[in-house]
C-alpha positions in Angstrom: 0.0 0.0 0.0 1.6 3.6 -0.7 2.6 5.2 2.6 1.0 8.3 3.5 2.5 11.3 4.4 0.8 14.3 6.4 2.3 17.3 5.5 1.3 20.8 6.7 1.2 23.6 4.4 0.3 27.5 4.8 -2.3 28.7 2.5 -1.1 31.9 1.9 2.6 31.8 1.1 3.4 27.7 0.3 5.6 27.7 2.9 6.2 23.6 4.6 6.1 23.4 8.2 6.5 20.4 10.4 3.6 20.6 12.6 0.7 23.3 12.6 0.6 26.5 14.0 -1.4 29.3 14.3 0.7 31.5 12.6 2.7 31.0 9.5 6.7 32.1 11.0 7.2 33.0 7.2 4.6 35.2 6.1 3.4 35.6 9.8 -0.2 35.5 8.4 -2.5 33.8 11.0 -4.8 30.6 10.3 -3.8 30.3 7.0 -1.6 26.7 8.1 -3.5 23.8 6.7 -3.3 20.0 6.8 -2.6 17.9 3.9 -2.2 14.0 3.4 0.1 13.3 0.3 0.3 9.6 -0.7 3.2 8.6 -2.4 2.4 6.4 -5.3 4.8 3.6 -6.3 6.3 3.9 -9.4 5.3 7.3 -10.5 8.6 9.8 -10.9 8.1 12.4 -9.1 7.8 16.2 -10.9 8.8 18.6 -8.8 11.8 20.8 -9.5 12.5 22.7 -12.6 14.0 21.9 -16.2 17.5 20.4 -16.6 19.7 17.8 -15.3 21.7 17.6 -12.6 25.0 17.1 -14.3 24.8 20.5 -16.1 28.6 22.4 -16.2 29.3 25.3 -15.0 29.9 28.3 -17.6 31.4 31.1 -17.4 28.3 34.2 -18.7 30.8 35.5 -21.1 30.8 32.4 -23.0 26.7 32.7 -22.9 25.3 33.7 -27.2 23.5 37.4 -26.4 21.6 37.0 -29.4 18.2 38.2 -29.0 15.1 35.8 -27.6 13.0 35.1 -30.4 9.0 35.8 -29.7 6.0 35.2 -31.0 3.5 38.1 -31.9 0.1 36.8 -30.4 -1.9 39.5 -32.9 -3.2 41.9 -30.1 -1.0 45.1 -29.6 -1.9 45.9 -26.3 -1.0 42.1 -24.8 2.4 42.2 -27.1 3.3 45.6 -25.0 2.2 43.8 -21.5 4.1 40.8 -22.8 7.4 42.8 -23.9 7.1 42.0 -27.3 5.0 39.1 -27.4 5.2 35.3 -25.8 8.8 33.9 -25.8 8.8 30.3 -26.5 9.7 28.1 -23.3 8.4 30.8 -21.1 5.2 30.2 -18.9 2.6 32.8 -18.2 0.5 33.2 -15.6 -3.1 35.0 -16.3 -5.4 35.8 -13.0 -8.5 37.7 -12.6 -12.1 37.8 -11.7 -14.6 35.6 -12.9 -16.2 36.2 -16.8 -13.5 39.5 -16.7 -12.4 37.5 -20.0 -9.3 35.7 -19.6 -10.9 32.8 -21.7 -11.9 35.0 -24.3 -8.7 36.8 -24.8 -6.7 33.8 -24.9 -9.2 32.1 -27.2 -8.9 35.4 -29.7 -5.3 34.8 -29.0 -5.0 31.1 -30.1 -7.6 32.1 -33.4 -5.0 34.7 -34.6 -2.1 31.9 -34.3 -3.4 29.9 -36.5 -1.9 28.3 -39.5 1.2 30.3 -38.1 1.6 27.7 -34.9 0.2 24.6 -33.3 -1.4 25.3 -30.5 -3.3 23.4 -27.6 -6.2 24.3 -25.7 -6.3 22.1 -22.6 -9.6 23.1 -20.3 -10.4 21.7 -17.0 -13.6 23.8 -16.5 -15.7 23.9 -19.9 -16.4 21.2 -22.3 -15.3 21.2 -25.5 -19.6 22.5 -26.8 -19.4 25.5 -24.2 -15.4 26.2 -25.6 -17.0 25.8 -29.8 -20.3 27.9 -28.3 -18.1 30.4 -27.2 -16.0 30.9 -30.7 -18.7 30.7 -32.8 -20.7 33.4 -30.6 -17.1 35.6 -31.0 -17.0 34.9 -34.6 -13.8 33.7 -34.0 -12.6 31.2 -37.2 -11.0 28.2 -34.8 -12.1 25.2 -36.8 -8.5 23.7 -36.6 -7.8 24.2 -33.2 -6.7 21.1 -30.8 -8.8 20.7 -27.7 -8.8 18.8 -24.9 -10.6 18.7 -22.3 -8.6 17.0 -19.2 -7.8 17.7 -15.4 -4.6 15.1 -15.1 -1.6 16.3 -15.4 0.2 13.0 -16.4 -2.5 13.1 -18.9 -1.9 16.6 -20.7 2.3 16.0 -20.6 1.4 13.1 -22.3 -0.8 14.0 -25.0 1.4 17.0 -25.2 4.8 14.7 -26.3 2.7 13.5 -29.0 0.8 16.6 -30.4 4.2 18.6 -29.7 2.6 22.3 -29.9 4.6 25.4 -30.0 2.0 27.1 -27.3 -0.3 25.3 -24.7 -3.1 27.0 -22.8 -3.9 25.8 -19.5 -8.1 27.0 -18.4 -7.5 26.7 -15.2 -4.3 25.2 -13.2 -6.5 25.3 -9.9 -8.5 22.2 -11.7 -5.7 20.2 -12.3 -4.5 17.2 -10.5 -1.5 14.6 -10.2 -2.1 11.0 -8.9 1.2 11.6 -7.1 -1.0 13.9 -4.6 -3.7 12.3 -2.5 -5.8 16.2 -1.5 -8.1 18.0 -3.8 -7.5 19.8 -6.5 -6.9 23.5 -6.1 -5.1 22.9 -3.0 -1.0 23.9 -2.0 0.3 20.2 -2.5 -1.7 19.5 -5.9 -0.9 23.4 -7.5 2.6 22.9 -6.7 3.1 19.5 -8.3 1.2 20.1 -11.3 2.5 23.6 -12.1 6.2 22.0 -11.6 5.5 19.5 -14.0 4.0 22.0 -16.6 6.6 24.6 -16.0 9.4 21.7 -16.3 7.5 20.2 -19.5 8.0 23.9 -21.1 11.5 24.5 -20.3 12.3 21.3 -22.0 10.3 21.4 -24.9 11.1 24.9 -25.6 7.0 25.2 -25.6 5.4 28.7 -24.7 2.8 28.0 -21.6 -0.3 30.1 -20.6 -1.7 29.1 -17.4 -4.9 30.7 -16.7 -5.6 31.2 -12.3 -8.3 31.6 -10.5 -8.6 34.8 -7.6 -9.2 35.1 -4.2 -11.7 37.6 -2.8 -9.4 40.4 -2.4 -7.7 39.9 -5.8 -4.8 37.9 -5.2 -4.1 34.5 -6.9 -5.6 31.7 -5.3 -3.1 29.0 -4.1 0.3 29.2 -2.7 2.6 32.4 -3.4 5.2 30.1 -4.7 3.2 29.4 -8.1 3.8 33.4 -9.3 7.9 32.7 -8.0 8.1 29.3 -10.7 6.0 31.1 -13.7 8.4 33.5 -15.8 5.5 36.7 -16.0 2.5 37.2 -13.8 -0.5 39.0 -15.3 -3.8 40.8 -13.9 -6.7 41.6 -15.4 -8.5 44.6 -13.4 -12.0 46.1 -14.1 -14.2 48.6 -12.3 -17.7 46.9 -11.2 -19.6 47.7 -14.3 -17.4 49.3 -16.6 -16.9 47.4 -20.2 -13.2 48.4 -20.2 -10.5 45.8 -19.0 -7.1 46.6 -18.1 -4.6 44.0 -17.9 -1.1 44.7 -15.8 2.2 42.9 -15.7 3.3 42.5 -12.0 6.2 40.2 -13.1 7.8 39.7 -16.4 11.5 38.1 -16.4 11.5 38.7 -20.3 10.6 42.8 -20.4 9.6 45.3 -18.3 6.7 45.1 -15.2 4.0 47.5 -14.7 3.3 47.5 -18.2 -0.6 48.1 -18.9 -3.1 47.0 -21.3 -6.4 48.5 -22.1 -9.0 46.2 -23.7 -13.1 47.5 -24.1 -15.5 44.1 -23.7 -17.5 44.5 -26.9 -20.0 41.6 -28.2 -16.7 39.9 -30.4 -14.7 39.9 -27.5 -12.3 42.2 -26.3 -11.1 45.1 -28.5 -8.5 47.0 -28.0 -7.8 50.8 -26.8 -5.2 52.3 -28.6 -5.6 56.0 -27.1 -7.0 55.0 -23.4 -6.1 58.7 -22.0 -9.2 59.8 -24.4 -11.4 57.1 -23.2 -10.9 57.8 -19.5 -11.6 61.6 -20.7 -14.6 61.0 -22.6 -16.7 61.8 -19.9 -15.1 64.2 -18.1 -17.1 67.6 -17.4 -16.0 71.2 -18.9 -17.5 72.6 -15.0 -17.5 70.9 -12.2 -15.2 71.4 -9.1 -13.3 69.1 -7.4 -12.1 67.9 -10.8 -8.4 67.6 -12.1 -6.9 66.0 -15.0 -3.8 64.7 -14.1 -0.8 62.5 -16.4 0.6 59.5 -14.8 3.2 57.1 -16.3 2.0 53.3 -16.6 5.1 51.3 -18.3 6.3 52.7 -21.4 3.6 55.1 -22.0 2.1 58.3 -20.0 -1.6 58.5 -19.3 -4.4 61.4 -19.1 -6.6 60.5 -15.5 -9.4 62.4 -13.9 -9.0 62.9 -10.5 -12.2 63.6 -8.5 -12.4 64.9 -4.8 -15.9 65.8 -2.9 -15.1 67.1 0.4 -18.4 67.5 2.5 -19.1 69.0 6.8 -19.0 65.7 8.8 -21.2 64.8 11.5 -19.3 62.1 13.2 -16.3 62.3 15.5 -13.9 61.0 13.5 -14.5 62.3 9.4 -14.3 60.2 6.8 -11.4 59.3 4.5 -12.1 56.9 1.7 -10.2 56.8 -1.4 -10.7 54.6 -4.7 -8.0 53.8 -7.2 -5.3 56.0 -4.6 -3.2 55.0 -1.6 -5.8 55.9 1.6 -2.6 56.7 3.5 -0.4 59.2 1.1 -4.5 60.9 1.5 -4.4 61.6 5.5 -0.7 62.7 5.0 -1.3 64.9 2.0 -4.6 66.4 3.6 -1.8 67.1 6.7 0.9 69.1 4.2 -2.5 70.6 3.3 -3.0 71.9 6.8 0.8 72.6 7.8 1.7 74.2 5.0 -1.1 75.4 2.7 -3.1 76.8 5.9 -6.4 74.9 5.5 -7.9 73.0 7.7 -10.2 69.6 6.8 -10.2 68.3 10.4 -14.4 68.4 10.7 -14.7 67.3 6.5 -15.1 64.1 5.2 -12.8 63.7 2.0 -13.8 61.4 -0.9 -11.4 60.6 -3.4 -11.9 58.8 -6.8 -10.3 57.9 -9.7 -12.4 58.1 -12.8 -12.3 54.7 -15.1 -11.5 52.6 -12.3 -7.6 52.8 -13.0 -5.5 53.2 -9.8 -3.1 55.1 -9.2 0.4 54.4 -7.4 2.7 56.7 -8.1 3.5 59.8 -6.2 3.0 62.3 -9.7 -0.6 62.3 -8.8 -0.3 64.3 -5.6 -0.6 67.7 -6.3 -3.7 66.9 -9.0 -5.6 65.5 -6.0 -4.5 68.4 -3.4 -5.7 70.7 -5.9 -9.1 68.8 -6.2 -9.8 68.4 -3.1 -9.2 72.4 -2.6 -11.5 73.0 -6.0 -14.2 71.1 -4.2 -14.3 72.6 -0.3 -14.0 75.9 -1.9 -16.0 74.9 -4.4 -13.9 76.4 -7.2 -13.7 75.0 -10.8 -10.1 74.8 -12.1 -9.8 76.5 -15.3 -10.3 74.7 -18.5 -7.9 72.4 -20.6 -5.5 72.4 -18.0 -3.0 69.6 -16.6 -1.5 69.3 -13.3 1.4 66.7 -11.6 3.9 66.6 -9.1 4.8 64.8 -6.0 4.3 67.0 -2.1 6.8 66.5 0.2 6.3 66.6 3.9 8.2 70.0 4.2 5.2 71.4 1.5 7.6 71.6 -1.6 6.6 70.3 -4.7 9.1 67.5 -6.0 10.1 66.4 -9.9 8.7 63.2 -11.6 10.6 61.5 -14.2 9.6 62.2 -17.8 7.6 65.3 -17.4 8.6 66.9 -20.8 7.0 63.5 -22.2 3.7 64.3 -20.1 3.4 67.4 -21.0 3.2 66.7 -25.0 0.7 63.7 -24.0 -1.3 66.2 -22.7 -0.8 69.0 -25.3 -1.4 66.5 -28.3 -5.1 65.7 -26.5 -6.3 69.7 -26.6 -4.8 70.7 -23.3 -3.5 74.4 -23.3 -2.3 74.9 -19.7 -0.1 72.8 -17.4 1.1 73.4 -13.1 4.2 71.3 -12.6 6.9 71.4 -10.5 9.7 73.7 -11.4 12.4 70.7 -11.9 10.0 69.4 -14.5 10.6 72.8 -17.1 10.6 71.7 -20.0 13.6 72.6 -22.3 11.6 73.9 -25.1 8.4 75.5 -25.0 5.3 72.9 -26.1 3.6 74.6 -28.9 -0.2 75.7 -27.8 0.7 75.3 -23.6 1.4 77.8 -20.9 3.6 75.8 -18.8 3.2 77.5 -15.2 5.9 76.2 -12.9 5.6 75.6 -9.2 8.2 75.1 -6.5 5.7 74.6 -3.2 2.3 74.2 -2.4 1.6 78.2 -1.9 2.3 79.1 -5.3 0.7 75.7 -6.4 -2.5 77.1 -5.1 -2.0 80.2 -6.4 -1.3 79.3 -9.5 -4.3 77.1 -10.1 -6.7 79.3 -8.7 
């Protein structure tokens, strides 16, 4: 009989422990430590570990060819630029979001535009193969020729997959997946380790591009130990405001280009479509008079970004106002509305502060400061900024108004979209004057302030 093994396992990082405990000593999350009974089956090699043999020599990096990685174009611009440049072959991806955000339907559109240029393999563990030929014919997506197969064990797809020998494999989902070298469920720590060691292993060695599609836990993260994002080569998210029709996918890991890329995709009724110009989308609805309004340009990746920012400061009734924040850090808020106080000489102590980011994009870096300082003025005085104009910068404690890197680039983002006045900080002059802008510089929040109003 095969010996069983009980094995302990936290839930939120991976990490192994020896006995249980109420709090993981790695991650220090508490009751996340669960129990796990692993049978080990006789005569089935184990897969854990990664691809190569043990015997490989040691060389020296000089003696490693620097020729470029060849990739393969998947069709869709905007998932190219998140990619780096498209899917490199041997690589493994890792694709998470909500449910019905689309991550099937992009990578079906995906696989339809590779054909007749690659073999590819569409391995699901969650739909048959009607709902996955219901689904292309509803996208009018021409996918006659593609290989399906419908399986949840692993042993299985590695095996079909030597014989078929694709050049891209997509994985719907790796939380259904199993090994028979695991005695738990699928889904849990033991049974997404094994099989997403033996699929990332299978890729390495077959020099076969892999898209693993993962499910999400209720506050966004990927379900299943941390360790699955560590053994994948690029990490991807899809995002989406509660009843918007635009997606936006981010790359929170890429070891083949460059993270915090960002993708903007509009759900249509054939799929996803992409957004070329997302500054004028997030725009479209902005209005010509309302205060507490400020357009702001932020950097995401390799490309800057034209955001409304929206603030609606209000007389509280309760002891302790309110501070609530969407798409924006609800910290850097309580210390800018502080620098506000110090420095700028107005008070919000007995306001609540509401502050929102229009399109359902969030914000992280620090440019966006002085955009939402001035907004949150426009609204308690209840003063509209003056039209067509464009405002960044990051606030220091001390109330001066700090540089962001590539403001000269922002600025003719912003000009080249109808904008005819700009505040920025008084690092971020730009060597030559923008044609159609009054570039007003600012060195503090006093003259900030000034300036805009």
């Amino acid at each position: 009989m095969a010996k069983t093994k009980l094995l302990f396992y936290c839930t939120a990082c991976g990490n192994e422990l020896g006995k249980w405990a109420g709090q993981c000593p790695d991650c220090k999350a508490w009751n996340t430590v669960e129990e796990f009974r692993q049978a080990k089956v006789p005569g089935v090699p184990r897969m854990s570990g990664y691809a190569g043999s043990s015997d490989q020599p040691v060389t020296e990096l000089s003696a490693v060819s620097d020729q470029k990685l060849a990739r393969i174009n998947v069709g869709i611009k905007e998932l190219d630029r998140v990619l780096g440049g498209g899917v490199v072959p041997g690589s493994v991806v890792l694709i998470g979001g909500d449910p019905g955000i689309g991550k099937s339907t992009l990578l079906l559109q995906v696989l339809a535009g590779l054909m007749g240029q690659l073999k590819c393999l569409y391995v699901s563990g969650e739909e048959s193969l009607q709902q996955i030929n219901m689904r292309a014919k509803r996208l009018g997506l021409d996918v006659g020729a593609l290989r399906c197969l419908t399986e949840t064990s692993v042993e299985q797809i590695l095996n079909i997959s030597q014989k078929e020998k694709p050049g891209l494999i997509v994985v719907d989902s790796i939380q259904t997946l199993h090994s028979e070298q695991v005695q738990s469920a699928p889904g849990s720590v033991s049974q997404v380790r094994e099989t997403a060691a033996g699929l990332v292993r299978y890729a390495k060695q077959m020099n076969c591009a892999m898209v693993l599609i993962g499910h999400v836990t209720k506050d966004g993260s990927l379900a299943g130990p941390r360790i699955l994002e560590h053994m994948v080569d690029a990490v991807l998210y899809f995002q989406s405001d509660e009843g918007s029709r635009y997606r936006v996918i981010r790359a929170f890991k890429n070891r083949f280009g460059a993270v915090n890329e960002l993708g903007v995709f509009a759900m249509t009724g054939l799929g996803l479509k992409e957004v070329s110009n997302p500054s004028a989308i997030f725009l479209s609805g902005q209005s010509e008079t309302a205060a507490g309004s400020v357009v702001t340009v932020i950097r995401e990746g390799t490309r800057p970004m034209l955001l409304e920012l929206q603030a609606l400061v209000d007389e509280s009734h309760l002891a302790n106002p309110r501070r609530v924040t969407i798409g924006l850090d609800h910290s850097r808020l309580s210390m800018l509305l502080a620098v506000l106080h110090r420095h700028g000489g107005i008070s919000l102590g007995d306001q609540d502060v509401f502050a929102n980011v229009v399109g359902g994009m969030k914000i992280t870096e620090t440019g966006s400061d002085l955009p939402l300082l001035l907004a949150i003025l426009s609204s308690f005085r209840d003063r509209v900024m003056p039209k067509k104009t464009v405002v960044f910068g990051e606030v220091g404690l001390s109330g001066e108004v700090r540089p962001v890197y590539n403001g000269e680039e922002r600025l003719r983002e912003a000009a080249g979209l109808g904008f005819k006045r700009a505040i920025i900080p008084a690092a971020n002059k730009p060597r030559q004057d923008i044609d159609g802008m009054n570039v007003m510089v600012v060195s503090n929040l006093e003259q900030a302030i000034s300036a805009a109003f």
